[in-house]
C-alpha positions in Angstrom: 0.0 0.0 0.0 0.8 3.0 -0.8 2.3 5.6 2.3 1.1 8.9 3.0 3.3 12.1 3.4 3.6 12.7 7.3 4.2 15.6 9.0 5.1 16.7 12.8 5.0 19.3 14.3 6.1 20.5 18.1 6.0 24.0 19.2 3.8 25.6 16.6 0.0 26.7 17.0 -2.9 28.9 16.2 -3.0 31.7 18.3 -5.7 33.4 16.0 -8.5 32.5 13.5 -11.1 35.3 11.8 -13.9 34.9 9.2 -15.1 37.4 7.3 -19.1 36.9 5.5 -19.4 38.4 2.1 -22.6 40.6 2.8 -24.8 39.7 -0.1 -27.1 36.8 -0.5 -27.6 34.7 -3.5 -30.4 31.9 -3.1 -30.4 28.7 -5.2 -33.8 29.4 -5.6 -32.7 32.8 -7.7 -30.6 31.1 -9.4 -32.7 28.5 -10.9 -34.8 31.6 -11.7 -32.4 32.5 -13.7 -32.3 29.5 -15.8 -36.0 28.5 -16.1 -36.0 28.8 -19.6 -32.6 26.8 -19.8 -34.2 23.8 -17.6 -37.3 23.9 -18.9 -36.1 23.5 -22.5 -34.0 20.6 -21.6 -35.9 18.6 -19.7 -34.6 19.7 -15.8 -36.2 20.3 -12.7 -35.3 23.3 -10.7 -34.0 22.4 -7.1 -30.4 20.3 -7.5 -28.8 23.2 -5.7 -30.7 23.0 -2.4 -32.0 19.3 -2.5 -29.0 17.4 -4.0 -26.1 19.8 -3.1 -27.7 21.0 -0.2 -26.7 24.6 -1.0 -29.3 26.6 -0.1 -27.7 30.5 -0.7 -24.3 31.3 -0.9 -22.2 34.8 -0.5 -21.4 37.4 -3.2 -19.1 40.4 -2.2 -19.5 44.0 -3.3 -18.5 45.6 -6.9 -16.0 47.3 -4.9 -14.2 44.7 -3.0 -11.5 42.6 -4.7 -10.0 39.4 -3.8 -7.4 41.0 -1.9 -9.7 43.5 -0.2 -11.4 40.5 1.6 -8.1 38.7 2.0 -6.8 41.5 4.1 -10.0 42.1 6.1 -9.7 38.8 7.0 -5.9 39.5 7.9 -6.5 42.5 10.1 -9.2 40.9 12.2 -7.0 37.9 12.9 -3.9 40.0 13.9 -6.2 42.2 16.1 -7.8 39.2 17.4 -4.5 38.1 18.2 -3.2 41.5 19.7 0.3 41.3 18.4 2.4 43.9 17.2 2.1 43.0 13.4 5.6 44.3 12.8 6.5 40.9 14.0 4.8 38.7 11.7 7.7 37.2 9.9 5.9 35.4 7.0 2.4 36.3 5.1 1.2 33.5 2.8 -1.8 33.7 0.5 -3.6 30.5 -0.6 -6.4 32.4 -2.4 -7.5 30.6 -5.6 -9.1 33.8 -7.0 -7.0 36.6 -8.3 -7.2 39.6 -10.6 -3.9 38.8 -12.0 -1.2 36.5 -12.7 1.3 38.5 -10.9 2.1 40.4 -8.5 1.4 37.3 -6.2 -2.0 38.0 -3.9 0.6 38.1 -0.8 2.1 41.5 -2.0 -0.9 43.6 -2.0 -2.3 42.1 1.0 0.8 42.6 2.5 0.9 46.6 1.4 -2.6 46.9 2.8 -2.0 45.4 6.3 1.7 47.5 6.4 3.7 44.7 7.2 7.4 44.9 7.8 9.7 45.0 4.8 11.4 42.0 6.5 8.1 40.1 6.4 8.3 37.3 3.4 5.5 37.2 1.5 4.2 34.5 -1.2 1.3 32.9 -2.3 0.8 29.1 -2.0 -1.7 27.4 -4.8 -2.9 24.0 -4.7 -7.0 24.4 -5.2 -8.9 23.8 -2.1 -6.4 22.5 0.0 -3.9 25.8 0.0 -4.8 26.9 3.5 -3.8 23.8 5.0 -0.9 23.2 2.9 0.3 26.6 4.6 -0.8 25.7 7.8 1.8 22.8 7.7 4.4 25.1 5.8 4.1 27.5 8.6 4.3 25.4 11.4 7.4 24.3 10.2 9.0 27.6 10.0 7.9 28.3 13.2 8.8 25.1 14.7 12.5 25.8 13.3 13.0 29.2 15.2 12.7 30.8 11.2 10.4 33.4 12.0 7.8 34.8 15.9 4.8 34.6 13.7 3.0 33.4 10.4 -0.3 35.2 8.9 -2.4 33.2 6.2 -5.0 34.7 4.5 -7.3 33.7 1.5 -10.1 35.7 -0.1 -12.4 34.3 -2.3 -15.3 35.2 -4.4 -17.5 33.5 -6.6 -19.7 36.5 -7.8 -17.9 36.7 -11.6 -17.7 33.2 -12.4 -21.4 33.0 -11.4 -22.5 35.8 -13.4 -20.4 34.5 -16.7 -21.7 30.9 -15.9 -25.6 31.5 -15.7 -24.7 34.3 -19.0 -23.4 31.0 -21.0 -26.3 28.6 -19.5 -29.0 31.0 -20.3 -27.7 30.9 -24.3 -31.0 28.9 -26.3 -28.1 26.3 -27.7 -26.9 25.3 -23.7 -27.7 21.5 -23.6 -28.1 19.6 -19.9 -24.6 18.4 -20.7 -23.6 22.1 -20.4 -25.6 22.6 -17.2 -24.0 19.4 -15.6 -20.7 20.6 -17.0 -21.0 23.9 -14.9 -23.1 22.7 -12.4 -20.0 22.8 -9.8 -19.5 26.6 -10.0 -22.9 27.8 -9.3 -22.1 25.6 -6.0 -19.2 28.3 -5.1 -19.1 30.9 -2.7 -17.5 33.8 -1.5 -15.6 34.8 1.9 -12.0 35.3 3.6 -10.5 33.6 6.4 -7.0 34.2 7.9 -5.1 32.2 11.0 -2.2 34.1 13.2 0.2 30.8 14.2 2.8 31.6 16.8 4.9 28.9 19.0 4.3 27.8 22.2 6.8 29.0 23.7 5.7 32.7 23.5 1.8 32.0 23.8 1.2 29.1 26.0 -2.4 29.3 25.0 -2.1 28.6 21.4 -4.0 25.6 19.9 -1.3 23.4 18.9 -0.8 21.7 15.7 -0.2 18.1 16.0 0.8 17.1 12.2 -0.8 15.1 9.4 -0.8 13.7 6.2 -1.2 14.2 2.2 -1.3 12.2 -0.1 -1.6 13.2 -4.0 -3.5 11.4 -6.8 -2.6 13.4 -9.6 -4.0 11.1 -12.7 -6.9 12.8 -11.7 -5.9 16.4 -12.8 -8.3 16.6 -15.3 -11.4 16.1 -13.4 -12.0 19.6 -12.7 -10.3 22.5 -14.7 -11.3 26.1 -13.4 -10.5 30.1 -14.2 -12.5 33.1 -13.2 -14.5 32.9 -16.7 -15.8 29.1 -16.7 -15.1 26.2 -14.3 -15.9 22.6 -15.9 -15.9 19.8 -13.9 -16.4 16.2 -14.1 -19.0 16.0 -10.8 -19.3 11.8 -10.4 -15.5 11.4 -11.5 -14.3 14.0 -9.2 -16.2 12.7 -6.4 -15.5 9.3 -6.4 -12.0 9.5 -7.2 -11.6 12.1 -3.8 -13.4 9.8 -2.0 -11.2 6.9 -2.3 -8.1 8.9 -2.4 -8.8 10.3 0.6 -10.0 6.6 1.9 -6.4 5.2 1.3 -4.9 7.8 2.8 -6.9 7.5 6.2 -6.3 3.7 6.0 -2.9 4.4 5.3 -2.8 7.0 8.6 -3.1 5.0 11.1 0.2 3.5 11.0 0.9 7.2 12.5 -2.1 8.7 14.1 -4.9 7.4 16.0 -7.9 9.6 14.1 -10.2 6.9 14.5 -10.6 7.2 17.7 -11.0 10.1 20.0 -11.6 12.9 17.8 -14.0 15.8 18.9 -14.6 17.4 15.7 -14.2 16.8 11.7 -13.7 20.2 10.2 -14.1 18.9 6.6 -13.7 21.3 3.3 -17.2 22.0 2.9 -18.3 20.7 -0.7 -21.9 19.6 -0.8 -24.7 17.6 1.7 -23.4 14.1 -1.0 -19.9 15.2 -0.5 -20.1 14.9 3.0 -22.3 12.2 3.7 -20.7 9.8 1.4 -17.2 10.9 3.4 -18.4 9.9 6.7 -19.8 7.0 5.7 -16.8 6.0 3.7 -14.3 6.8 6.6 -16.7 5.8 9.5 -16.4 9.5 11.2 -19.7 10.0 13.4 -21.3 13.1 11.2 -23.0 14.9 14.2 -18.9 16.1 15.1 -19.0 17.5 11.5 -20.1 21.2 11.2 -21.6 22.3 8.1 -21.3 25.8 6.4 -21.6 24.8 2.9 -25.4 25.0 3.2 -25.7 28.7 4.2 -21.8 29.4 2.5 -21.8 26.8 -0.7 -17.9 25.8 -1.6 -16.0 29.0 -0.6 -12.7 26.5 -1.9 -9.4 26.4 1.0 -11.3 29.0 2.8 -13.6 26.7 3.6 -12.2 24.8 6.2 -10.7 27.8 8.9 -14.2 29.6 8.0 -16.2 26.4 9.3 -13.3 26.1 12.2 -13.9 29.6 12.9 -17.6 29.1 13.4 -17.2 26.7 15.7 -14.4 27.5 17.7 -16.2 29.2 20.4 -17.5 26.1 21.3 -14.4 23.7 21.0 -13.1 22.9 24.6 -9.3 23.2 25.8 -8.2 19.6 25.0 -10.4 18.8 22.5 -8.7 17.1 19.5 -9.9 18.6 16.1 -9.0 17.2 12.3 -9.1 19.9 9.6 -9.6 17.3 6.3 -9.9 18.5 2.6 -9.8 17.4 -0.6 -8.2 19.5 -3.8 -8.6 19.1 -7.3 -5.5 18.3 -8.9 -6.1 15.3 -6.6 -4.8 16.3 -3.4 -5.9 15.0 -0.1 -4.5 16.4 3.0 -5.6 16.2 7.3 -4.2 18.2 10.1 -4.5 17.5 13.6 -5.0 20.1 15.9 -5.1 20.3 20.1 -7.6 23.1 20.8 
């Protein structure tokens, strides 16, 4: 069988976690509105959204704001949140799939907005929806090595444009159910920002600590679902099937290192869709009432899914309380990331 990645880390933890909630509200009920005529002429009901996806509104931001806009919001509530100089912050990474351009990286203008120090490294990290844990790992190891005081990640994403080109395209009289089926993944996106202060333990003794985890990558699956800000197309039963058993070997493969079937207090999966989620607890055996959901009031708002669903719950997560951040990412990539609240 085939072995995981494994990571470890020791002194390294989250000291603090924001959300921020794009302030308008798009129903899946307007947006079957919007293709009646498109359903109607081939044959499809209205309601896959909210029944099968179990999307039942998602986020849009304003005209105004910009993927970095949110990104940095996101960054200034977590830095306030946790009330450290942000002249210290040694490293900002960006895992935002959504950007204006191809360069400048999304790091450097977040990183002029927030007035971080000219000593501050600053990147973006890309790998679909599993970026913000990729950094979470990439952090803690720099932080674990003595490399920098404190790491910011931020991601910003929005799902307004795509939607707006993708119902423009659906609505043409030639768009065939294959099209809809074809696009049927974006109008399951969503917009918000997220960003995570990690500091080490030796400086905050309250920081949640990171434990480690495991990736594993099943990249023969790369063309499964291939995305820009114009169009996403996506291959919806492939996709799903293959995640679900790459993500099943490596929890199989896991426990050779970590006991996550056992003992766990919460699931903080990437929030997908209400078959996504199901068919992953079922598959891995993980109790779903220790799951919390955001994709039905959120949709897919990609790697800022998981710290937005961790940061809507971790008011209620208990000092001791063992929590595992788990995603899946097109390209394949799997990744899970232990964390002691």
């Amino acid at each position: 069988m085939n072995k995981n990645s494994v990571f470890r880390h020791q002194h390294s933890g989250i000291l603090s976690l924001a959300a921020i909630e794009a302030p308008r509200v798009v129903t899946s009920d307007w947006i079957d509105e919007q293709l009646a005529e498109t359903y109607q002429r081939n044959g499809l009901r209205p309601g896959l959204l909210a029944g099968l996806a179990g999307i039942e509104e998602r986020r849009w931001w304003d005209d105004d704001v910009s993927f970095t806009d949110a990104a940095a919001m996101a960054g200034r509530a977590a830095i306030e949140k946790a009330g450290i100089d942000p002249s210290k912050i040694g490293i900002l990474i960006s895992t935002s799939v959504c950007k204006e351009n191809l360069e400048p990286s999304v790091a450097c203008a977040v990183h002029h907005q927030l007035g971080l120090s000219t000593s501050c490294l600053n990147f973006d990290i890309a790998n679909a929806c599993l970026g913000f844990i990729n950094a979470m790992h990439l952090a803690a190891t720099m932080l674990d090595a003595g490399t920098v005081e404190y790491a910011l990640i931020v991601d910003g994403e929005g799902s307004r444009y795509t939607q707006q080109t993708t119902l423009e395209r659906l609505r043409n009289p030639n768009s065939t159910a294959g099209d809809v089926f074809a696009e049927f993944a974006s109008l399951t996106l969503g917009s918000g920002a997220a960003a995570m202060v990690m500091a080490r333990k030796n400086r905050h003794g309250d920081v949640h600590r990171l434990i480690g985890g495991v990736a594993r990558a099943g990249t023969e699956h790369n063309a499964l679902c291939i995305g820009n800000l114009d169009r996403m197309t996506t291959d919806t039963h492939g996709l799903l099937v293959a995640g679900l058993d790459l993500a099943a070997d490596a929890w199989e493969a896991s426990k050779a290192d970590f006991d996550w079937t056992d003992g766990l207090d919460w699931y903080i999966f990437h929030q997908v869709s209400k078959v996504h989620t199901t068919m992953l607890c079922d598959r891995l055996a993980i109790d779903s009432s220790k799951v919390p959901l955001t994709f039905p009031k959120y949709g897919n708002v990609g790697p800022a899914a998981v710290p937005i669903t961790l940061a809507s719950v971790q008011d209620q997560i208990e000092p001791g309380q063992r929590v595992l951040c788990m995603g899946i990412g097109s390209g394949l990539n799997t990744s899970f990331s232990e964390i002691l609240w």
